[in-house]
mmCIF file as Biopython writes it, N, C-alpha, C and O atoms, coordinates in Angstrom:
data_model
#
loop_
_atom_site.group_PDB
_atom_site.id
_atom_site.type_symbol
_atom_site.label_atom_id
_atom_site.label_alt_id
_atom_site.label_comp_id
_atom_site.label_asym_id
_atom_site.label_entity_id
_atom_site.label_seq_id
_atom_site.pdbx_PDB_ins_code
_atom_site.Cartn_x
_atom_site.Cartn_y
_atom_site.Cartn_z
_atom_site.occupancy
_atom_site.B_iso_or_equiv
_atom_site.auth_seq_id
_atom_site.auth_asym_id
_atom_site.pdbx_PDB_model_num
ATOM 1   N N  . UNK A ? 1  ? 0.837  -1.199 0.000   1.0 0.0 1  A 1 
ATOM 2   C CA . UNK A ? 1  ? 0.000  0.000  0.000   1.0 0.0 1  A 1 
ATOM 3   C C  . UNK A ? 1  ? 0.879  1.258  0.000   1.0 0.0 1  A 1 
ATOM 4   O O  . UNK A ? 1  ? 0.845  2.040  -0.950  1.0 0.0 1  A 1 
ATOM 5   N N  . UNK A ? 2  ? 1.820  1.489  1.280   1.0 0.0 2  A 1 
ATOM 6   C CA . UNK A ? 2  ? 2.568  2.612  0.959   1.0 0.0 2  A 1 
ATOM 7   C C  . UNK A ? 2  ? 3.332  2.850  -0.620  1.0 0.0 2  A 1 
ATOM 8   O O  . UNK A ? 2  ? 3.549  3.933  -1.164  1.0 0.0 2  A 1 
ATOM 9   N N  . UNK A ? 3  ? 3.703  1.243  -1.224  1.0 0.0 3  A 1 
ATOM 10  C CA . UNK A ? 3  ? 4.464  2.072  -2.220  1.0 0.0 3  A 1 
ATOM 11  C C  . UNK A ? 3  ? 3.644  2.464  -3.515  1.0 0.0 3  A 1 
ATOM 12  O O  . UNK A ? 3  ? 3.980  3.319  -4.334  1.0 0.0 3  A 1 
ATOM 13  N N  . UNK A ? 4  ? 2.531  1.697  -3.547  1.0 0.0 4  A 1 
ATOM 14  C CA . UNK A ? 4  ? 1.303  2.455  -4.431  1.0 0.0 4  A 1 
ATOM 15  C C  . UNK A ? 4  ? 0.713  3.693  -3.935  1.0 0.0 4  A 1 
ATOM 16  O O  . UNK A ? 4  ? -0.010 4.309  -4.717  1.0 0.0 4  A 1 
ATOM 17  N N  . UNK A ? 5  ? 0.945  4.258  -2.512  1.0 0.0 5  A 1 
ATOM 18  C CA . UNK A ? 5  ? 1.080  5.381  -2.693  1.0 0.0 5  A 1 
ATOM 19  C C  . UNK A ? 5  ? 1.796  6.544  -2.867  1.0 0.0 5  A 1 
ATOM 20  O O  . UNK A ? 5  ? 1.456  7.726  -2.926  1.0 0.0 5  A 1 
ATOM 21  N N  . UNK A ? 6  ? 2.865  5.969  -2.940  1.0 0.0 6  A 1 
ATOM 22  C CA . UNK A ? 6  ? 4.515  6.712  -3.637  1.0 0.0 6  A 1 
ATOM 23  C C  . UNK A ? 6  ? 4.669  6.491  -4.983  1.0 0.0 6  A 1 
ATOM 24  O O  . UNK A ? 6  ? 5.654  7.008  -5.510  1.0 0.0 6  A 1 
ATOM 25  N N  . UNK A ? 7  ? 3.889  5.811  -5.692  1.0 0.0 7  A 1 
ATOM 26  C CA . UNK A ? 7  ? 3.887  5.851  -6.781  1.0 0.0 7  A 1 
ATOM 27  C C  . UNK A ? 7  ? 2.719  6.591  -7.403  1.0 0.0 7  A 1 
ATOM 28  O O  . UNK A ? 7  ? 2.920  6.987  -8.551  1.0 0.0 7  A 1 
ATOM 29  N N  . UNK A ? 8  ? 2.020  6.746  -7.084  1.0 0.0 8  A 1 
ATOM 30  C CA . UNK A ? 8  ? 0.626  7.428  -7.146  1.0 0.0 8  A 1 
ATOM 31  C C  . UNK A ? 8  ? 0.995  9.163  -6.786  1.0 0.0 8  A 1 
ATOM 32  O O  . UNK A ? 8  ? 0.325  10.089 -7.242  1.0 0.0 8  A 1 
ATOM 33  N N  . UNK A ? 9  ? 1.558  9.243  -6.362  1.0 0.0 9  A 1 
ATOM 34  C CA . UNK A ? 9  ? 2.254  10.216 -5.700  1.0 0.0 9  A 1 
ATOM 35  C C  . UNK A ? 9  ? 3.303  11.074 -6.895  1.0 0.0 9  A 1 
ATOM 36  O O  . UNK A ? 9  ? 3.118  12.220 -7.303  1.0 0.0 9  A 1 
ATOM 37  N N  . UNK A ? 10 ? 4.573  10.010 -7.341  1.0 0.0 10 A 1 
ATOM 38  C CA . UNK A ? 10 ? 4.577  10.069 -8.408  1.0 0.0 10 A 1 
ATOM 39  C C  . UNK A ? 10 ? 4.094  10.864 -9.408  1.0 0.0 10 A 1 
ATOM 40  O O  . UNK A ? 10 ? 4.435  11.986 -9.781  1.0 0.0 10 A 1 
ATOM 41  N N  . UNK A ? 11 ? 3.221  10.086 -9.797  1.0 0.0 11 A 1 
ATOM 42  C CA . UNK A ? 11 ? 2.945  9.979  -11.342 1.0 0.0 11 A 1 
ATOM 43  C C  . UNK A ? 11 ? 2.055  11.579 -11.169 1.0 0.0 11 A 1 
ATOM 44  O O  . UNK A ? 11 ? 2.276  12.506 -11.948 1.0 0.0 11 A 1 
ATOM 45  N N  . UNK A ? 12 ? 1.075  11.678 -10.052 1.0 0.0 12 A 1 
ATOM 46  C CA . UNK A ? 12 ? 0.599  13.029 -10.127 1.0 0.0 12 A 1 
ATOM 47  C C  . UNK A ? 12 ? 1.827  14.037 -10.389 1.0 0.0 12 A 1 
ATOM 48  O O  . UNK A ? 12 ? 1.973  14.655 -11.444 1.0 0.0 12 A 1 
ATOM 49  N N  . UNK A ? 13 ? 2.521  14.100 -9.495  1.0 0.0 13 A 1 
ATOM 50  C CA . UNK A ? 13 ? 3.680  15.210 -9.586  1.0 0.0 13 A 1 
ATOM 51  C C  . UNK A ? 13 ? 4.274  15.416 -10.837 1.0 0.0 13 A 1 
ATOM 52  O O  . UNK A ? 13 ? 4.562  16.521 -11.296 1.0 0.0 13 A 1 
ATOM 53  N N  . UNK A ? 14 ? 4.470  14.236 -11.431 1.0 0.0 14 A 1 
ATOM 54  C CA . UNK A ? 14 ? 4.924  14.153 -12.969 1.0 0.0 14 A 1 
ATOM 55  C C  . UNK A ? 14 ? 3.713  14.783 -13.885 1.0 0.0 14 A 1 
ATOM 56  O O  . UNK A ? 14 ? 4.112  15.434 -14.850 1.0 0.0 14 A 1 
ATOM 57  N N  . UNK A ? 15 ? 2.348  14.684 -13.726 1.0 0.0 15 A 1 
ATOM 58  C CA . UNK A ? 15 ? 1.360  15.300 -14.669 1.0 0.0 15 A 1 
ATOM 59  C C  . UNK A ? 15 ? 1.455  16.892 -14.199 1.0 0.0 15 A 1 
ATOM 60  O O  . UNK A ? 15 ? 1.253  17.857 -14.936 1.0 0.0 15 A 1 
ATOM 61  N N  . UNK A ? 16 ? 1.744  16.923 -13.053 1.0 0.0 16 A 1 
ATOM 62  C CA . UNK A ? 16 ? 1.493  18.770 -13.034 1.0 0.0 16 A 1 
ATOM 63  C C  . UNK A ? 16 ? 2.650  19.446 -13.342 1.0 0.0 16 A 1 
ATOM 64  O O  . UNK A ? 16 ? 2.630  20.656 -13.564 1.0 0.0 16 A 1 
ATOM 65  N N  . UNK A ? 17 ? 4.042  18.540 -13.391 1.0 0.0 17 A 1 
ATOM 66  C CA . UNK A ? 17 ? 4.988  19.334 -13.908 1.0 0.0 17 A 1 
ATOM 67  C C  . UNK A ? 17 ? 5.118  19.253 -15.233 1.0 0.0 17 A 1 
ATOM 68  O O  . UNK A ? 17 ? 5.963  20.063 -15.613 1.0 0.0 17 A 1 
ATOM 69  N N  . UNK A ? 18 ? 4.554  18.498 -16.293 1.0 0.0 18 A 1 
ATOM 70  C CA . UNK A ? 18 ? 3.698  18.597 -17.448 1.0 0.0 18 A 1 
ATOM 71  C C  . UNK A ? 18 ? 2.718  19.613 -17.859 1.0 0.0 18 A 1 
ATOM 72  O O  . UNK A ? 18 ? 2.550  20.344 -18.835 1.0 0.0 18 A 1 
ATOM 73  N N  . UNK A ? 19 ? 2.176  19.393 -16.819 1.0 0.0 19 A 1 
ATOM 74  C CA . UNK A ? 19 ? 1.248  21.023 -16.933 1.0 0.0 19 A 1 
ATOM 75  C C  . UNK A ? 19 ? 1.470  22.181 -17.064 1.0 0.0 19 A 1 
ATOM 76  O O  . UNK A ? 19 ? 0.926  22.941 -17.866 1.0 0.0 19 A 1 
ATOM 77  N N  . UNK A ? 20 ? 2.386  22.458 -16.201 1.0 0.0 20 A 1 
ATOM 78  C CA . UNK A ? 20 ? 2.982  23.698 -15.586 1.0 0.0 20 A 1 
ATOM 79  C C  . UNK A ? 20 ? 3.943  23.470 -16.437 1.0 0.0 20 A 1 
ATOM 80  O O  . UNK A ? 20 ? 4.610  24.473 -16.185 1.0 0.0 20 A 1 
ATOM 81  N N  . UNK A ? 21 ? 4.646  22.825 -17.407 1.0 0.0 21 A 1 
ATOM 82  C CA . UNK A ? 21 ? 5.754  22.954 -18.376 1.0 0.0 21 A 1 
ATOM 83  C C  . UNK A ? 21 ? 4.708  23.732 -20.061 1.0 0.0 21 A 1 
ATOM 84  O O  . UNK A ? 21 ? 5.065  24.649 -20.801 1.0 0.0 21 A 1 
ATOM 85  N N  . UNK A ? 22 ? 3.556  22.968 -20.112 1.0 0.0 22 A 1 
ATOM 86  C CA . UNK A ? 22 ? 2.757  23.458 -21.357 1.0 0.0 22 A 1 
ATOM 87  C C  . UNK A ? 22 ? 2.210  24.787 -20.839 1.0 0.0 22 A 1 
ATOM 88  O O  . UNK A ? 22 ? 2.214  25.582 -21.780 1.0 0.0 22 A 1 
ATOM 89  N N  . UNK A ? 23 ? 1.699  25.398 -19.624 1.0 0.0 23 A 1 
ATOM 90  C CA . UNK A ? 23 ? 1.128  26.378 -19.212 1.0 0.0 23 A 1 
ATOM 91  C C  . UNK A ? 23 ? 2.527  27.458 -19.365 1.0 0.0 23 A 1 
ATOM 92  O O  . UNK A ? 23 ? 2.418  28.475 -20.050 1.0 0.0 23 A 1 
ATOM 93  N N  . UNK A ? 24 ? 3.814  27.124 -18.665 1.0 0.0 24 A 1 
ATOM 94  C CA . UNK A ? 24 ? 4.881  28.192 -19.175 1.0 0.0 24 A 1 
ATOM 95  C C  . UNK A ? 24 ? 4.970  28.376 -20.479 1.0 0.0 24 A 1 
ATOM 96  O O  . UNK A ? 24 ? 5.251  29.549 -20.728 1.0 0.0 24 A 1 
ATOM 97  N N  . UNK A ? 25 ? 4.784  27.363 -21.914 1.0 0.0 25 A 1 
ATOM 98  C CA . UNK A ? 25 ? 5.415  27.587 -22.573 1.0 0.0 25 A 1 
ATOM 99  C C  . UNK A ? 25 ? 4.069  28.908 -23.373 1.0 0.0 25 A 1 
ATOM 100 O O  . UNK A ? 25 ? 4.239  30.055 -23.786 1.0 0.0 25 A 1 
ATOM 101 N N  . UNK A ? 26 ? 2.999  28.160 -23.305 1.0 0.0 26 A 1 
ATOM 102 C CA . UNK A ? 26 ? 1.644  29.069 -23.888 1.0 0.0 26 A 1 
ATOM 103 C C  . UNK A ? 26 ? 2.005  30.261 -23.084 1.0 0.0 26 A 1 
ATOM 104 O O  . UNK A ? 26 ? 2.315  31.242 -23.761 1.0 0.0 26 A 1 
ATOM 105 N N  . UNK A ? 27 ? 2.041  30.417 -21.686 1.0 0.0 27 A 1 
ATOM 106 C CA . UNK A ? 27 ? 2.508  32.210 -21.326 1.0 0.0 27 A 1 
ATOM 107 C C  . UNK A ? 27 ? 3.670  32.736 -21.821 1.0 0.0 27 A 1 
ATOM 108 O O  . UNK A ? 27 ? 3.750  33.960 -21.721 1.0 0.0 27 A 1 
ATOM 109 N N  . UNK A ? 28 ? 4.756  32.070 -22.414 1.0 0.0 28 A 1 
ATOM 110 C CA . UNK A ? 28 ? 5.686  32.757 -23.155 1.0 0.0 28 A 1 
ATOM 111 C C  . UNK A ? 28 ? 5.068  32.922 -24.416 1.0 0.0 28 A 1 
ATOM 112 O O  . UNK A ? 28 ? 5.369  33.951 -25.020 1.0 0.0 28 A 1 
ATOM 113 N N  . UNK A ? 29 ? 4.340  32.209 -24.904 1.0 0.0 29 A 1 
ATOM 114 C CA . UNK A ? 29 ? 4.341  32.216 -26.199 1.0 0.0 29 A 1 
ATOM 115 C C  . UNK A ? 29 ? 3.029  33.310 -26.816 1.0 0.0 29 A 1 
ATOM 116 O O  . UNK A ? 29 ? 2.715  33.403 -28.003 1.0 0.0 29 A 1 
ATOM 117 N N  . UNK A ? 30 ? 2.421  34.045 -25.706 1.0 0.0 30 A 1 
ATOM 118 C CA . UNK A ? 30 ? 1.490  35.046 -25.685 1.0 0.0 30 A 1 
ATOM 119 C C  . UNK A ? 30 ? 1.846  36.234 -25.652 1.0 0.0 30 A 1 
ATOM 120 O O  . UNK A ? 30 ? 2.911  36.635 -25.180 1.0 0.0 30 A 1 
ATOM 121 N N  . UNK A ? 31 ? 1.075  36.832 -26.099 1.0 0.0 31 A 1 
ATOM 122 C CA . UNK A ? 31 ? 1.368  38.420 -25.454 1.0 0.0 31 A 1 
ATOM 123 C C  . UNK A ? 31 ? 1.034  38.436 -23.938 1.0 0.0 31 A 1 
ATOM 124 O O  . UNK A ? 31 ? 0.194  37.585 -23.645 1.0 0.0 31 A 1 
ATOM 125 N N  . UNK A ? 32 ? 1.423  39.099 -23.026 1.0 0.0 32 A 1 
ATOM 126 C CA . UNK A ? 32 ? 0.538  38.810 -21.710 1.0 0.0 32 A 1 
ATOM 127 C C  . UNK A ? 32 ? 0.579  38.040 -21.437 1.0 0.0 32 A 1 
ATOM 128 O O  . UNK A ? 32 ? 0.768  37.058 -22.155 1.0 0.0 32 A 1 
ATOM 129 N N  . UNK A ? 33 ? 0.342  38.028 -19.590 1.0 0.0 33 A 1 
ATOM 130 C CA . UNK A ? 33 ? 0.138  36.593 -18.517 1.0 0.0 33 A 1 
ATOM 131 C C  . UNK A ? 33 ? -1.256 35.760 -19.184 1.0 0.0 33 A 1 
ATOM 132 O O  . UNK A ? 33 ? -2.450 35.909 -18.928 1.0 0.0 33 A 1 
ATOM 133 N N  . UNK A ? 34 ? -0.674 34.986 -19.982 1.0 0.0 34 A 1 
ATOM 134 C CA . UNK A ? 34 ? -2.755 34.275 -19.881 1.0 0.0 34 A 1 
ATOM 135 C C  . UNK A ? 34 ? -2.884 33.416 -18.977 1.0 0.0 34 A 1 
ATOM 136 O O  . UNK A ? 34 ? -3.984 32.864 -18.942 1.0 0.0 34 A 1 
ATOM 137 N N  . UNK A ? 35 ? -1.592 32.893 -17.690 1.0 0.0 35 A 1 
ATOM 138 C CA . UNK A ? 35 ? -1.423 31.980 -17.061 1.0 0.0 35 A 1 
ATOM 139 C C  . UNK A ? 35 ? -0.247 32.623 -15.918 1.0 0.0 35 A 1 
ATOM 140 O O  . UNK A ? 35 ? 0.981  32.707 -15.884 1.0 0.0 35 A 1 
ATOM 141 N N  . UNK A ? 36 ? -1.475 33.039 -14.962 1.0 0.0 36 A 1 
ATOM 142 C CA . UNK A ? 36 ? -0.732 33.547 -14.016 1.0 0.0 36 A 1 
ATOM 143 C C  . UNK A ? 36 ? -0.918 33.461 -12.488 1.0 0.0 36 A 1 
ATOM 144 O O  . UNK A ? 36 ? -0.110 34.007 -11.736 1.0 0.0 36 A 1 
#
């Protein structure tokens, strides 16, 4: 159980720094904060 939840754990952290990697690149790639 703990390590399915270290892995679970994981894999979220990995989707939001995915996120937050496509959300920087669209606010650079704008005029303006559209993501701030």
């Amino acid at each position: 159980m703990g390590s399915d939840m270290s892995a679970e754990r994981s894999v979220i952290s990995l989707i939001w720094r995915t996120i937050g990697a496509a959300r920087g690149r669209a606010a650079r790639g704008r005029p303006g904060k559209a993501f701030d």
